[in-house]
PyMOL commands that place a pseudoatom at each C-alpha (Angstrom):
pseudoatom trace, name=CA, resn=UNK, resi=1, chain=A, elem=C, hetatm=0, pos=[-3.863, -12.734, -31.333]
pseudoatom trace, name=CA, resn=UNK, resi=2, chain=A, elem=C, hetatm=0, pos=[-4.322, -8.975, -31.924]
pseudoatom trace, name=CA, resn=UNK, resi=3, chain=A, elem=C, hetatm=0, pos=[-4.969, -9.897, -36.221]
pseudoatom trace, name=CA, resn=UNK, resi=4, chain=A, elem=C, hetatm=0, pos=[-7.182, -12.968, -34.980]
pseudoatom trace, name=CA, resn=UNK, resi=5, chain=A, elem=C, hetatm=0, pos=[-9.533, -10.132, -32.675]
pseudoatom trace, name=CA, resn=UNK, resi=6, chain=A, elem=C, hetatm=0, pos=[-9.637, -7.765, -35.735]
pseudoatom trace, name=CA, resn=UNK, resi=7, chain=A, elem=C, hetatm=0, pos=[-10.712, -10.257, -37.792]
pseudoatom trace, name=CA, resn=UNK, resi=8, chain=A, elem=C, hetatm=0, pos=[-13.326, -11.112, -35.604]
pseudoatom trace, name=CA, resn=UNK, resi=9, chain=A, elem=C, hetatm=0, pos=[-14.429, -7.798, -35.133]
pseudoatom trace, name=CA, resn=UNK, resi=10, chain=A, elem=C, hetatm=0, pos=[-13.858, -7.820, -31.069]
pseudoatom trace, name=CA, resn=UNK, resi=11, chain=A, elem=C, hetatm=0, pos=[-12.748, -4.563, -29.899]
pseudoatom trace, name=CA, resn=UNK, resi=12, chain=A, elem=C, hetatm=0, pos=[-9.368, -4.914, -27.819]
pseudoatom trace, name=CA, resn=UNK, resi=13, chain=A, elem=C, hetatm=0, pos=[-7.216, -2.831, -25.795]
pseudoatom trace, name=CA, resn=UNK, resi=14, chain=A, elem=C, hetatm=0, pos=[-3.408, -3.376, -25.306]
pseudoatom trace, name=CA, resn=UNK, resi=15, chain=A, elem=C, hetatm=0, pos=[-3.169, -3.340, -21.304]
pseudoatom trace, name=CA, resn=UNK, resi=16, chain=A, elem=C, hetatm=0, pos=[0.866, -4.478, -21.009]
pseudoatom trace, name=CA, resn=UNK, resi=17, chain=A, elem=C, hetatm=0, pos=[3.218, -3.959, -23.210]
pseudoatom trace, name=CA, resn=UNK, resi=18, chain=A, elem=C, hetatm=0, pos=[6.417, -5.714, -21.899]
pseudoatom trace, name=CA, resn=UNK, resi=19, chain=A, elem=C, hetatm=0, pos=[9.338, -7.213, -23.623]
pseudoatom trace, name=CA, resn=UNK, resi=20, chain=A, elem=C, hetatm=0, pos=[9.478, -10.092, -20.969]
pseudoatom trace, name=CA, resn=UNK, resi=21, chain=A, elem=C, hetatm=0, pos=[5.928, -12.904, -19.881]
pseudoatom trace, name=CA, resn=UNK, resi=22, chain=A, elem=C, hetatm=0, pos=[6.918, -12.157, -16.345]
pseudoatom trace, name=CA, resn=UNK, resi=23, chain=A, elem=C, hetatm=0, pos=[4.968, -8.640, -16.282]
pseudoatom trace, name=CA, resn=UNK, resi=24, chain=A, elem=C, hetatm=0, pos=[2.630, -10.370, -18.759]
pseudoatom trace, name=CA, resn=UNK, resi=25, chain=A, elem=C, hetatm=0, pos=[1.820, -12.996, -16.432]
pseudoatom trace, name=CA, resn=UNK, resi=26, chain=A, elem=C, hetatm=0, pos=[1.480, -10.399, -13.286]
pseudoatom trace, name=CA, resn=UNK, resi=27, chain=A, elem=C, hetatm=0, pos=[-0.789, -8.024, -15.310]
pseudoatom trace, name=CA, resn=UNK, resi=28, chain=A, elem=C, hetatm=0, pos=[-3.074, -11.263, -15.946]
pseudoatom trace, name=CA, resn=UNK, resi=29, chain=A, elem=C, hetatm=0, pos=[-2.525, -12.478, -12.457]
pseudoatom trace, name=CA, resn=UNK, resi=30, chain=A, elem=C, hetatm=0, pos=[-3.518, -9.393, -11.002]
pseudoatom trace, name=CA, resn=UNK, resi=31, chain=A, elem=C, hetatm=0, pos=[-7.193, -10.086, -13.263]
pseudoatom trace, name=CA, resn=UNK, resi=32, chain=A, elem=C, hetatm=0, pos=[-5.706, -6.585, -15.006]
pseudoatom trace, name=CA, resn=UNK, resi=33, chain=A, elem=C, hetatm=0, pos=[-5.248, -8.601, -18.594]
pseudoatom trace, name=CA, resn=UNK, resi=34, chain=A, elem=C, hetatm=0, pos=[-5.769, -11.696, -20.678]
pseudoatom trace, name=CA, resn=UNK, resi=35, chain=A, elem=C, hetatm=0, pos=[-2.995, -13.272, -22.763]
pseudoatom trace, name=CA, resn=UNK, resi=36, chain=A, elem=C, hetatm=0, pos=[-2.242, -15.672, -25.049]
pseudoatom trace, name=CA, resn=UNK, resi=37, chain=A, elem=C, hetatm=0, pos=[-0.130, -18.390, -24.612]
pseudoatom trace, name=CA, resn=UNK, resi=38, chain=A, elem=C, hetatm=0, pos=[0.669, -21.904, -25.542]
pseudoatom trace, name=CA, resn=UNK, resi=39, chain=A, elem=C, hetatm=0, pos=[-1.330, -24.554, -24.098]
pseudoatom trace, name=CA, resn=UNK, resi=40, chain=A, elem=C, hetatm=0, pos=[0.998, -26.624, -22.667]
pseudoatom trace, name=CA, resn=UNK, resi=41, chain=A, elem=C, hetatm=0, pos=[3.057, -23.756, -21.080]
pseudoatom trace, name=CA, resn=UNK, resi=42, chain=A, elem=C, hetatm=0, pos=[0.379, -22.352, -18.900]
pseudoatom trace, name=CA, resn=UNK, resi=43, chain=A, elem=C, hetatm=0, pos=[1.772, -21.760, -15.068]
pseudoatom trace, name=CA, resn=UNK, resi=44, chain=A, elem=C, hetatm=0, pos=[-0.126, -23.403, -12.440]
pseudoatom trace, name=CA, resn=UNK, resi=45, chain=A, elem=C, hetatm=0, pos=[-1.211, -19.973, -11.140]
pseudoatom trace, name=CA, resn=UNK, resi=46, chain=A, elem=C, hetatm=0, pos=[-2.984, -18.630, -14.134]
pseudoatom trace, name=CA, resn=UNK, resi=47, chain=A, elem=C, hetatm=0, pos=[-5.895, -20.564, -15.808]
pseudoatom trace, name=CA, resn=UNK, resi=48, chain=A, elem=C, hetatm=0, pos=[-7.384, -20.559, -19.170]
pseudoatom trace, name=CA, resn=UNK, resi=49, chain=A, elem=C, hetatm=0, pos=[-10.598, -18.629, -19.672]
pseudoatom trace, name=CA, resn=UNK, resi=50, chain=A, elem=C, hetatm=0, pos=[-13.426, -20.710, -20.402]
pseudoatom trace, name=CA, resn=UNK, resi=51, chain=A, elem=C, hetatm=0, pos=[-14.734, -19.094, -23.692]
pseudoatom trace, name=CA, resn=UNK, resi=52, chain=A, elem=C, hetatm=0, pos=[-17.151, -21.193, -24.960]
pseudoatom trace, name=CA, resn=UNK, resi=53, chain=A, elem=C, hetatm=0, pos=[-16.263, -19.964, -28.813]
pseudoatom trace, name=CA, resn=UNK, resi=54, chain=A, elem=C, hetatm=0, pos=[-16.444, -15.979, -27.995]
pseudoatom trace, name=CA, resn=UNK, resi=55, chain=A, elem=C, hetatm=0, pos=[-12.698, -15.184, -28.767]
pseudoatom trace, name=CA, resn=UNK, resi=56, chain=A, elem=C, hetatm=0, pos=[-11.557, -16.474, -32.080]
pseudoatom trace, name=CA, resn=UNK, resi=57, chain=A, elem=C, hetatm=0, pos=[-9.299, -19.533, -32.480]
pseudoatom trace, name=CA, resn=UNK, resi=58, chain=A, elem=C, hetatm=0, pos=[-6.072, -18.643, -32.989]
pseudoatom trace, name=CA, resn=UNK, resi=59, chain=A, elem=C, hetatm=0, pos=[-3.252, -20.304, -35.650]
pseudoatom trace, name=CA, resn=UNK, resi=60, chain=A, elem=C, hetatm=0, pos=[-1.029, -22.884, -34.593]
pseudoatom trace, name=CA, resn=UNK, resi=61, chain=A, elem=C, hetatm=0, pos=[2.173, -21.674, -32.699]
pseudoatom trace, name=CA, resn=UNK, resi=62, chain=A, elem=C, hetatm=0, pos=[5.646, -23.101, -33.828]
pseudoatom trace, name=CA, resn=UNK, resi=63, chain=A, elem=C, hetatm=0, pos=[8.698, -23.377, -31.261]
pseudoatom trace, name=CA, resn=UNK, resi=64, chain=A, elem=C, hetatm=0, pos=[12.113, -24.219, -32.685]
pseudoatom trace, name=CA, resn=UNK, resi=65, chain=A, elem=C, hetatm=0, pos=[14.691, -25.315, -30.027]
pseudoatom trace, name=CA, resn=UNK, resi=66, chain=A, elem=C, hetatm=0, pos=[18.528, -25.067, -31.256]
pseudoatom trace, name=CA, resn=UNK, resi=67, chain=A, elem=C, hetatm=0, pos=[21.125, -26.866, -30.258]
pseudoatom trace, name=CA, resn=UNK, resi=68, chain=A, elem=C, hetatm=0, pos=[25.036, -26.159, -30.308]
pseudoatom trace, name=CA, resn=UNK, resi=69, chain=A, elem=C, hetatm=0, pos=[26.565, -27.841, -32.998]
pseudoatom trace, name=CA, resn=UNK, resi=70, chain=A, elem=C, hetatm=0, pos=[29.274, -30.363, -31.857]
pseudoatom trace, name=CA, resn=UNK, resi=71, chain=A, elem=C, hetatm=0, pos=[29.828, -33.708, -29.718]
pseudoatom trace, name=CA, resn=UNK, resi=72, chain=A, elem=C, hetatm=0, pos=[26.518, -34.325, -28.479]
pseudoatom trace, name=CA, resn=UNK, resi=73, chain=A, elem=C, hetatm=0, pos=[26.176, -35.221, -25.108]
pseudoatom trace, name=CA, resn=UNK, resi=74, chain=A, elem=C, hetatm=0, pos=[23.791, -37.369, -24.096]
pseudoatom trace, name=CA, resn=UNK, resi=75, chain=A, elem=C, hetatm=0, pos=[22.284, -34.935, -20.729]
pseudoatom trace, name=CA, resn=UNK, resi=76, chain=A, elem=C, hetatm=0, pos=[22.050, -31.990, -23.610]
pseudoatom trace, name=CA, resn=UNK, resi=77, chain=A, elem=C, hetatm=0, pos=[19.935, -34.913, -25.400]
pseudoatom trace, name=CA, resn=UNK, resi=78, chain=A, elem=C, hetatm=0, pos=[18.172, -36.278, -22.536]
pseudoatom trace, name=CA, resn=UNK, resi=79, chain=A, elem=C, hetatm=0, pos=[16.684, -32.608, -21.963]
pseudoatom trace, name=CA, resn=UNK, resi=80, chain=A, elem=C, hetatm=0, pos=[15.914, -31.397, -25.108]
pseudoatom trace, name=CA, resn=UNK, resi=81, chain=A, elem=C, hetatm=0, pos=[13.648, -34.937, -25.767]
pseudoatom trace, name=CA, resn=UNK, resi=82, chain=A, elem=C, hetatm=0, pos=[11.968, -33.422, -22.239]
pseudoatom trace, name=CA, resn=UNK, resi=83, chain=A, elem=C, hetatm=0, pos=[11.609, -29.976, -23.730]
pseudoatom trace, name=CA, resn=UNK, resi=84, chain=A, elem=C, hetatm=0, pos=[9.752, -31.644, -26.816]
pseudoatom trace, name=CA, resn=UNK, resi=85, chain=A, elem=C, hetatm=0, pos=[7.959, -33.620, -24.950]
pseudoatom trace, name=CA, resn=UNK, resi=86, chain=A, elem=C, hetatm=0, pos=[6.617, -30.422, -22.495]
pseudoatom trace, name=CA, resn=UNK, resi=87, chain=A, elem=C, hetatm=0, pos=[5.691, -28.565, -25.770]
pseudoatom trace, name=CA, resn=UNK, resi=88, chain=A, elem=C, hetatm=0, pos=[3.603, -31.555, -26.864]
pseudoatom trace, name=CA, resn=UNK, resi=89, chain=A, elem=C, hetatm=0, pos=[1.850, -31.751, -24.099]
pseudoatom trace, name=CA, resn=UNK, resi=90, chain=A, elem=C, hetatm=0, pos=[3.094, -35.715, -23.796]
pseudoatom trace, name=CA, resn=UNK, resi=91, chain=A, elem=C, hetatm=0, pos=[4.821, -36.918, -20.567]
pseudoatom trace, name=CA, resn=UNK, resi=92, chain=A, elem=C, hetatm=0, pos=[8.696, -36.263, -20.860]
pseudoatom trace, name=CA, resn=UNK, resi=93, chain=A, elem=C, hetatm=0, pos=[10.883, -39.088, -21.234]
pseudoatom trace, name=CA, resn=UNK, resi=94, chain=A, elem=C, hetatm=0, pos=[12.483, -40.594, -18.431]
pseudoatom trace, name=CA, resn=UNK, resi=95, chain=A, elem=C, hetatm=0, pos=[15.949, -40.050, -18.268]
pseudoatom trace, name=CA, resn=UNK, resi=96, chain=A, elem=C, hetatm=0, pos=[18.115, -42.978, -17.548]
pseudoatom trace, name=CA, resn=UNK, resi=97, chain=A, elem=C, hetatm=0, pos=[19.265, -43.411, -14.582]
for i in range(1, 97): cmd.bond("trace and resi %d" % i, "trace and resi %d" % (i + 1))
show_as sticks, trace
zoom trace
């Protein structure tokens, strides 16, 4: 985000530096700090901002899930298909019952 500003030429200010989104996300709460995040993992008590094309776009994000190596069972299966699935943005698969 901070490269995609510069290149922009918007002036920016670091307002939290934190090593974990739960300061992040109180900082921004608190209407102390914007952040970036991906789409699809927004909580339901922030909200995007509404830019209208005045902040650059930014480049797409890439999450990797691992997995133990080993028997797979099918739970361990049955949530990382709903993991996916959150990331995507698509409804998570129903797990059997």
């Amino acid at each position: 985000m901070q490269q995609a500003l510069d290149r922009a030429g918007i002036a920016w200010e670091m307002a939290v530096n934190a090593d974990n989104t739960r300061s992040i996300e109180a900082a921004v709460s608190a209407d102390l700090a914007v952040h970036a995040s991906v789409e699809t993992s927004i909580p339901p008590y922030l909200e995007p901002i509404r830019h209208g094309g005045a902040l650059p776009d930014l480049p797409a994000t890439r999450v990797n899930l691992y997995l133990a190596s080993g028997p797979r069972h099918e739970a361990v299966a049955a949530l990382a298909d709903m993991i996916r699935a959150a990331f995507r943005g698509a409804a998570a698969p129903q797990a059997a019952a």
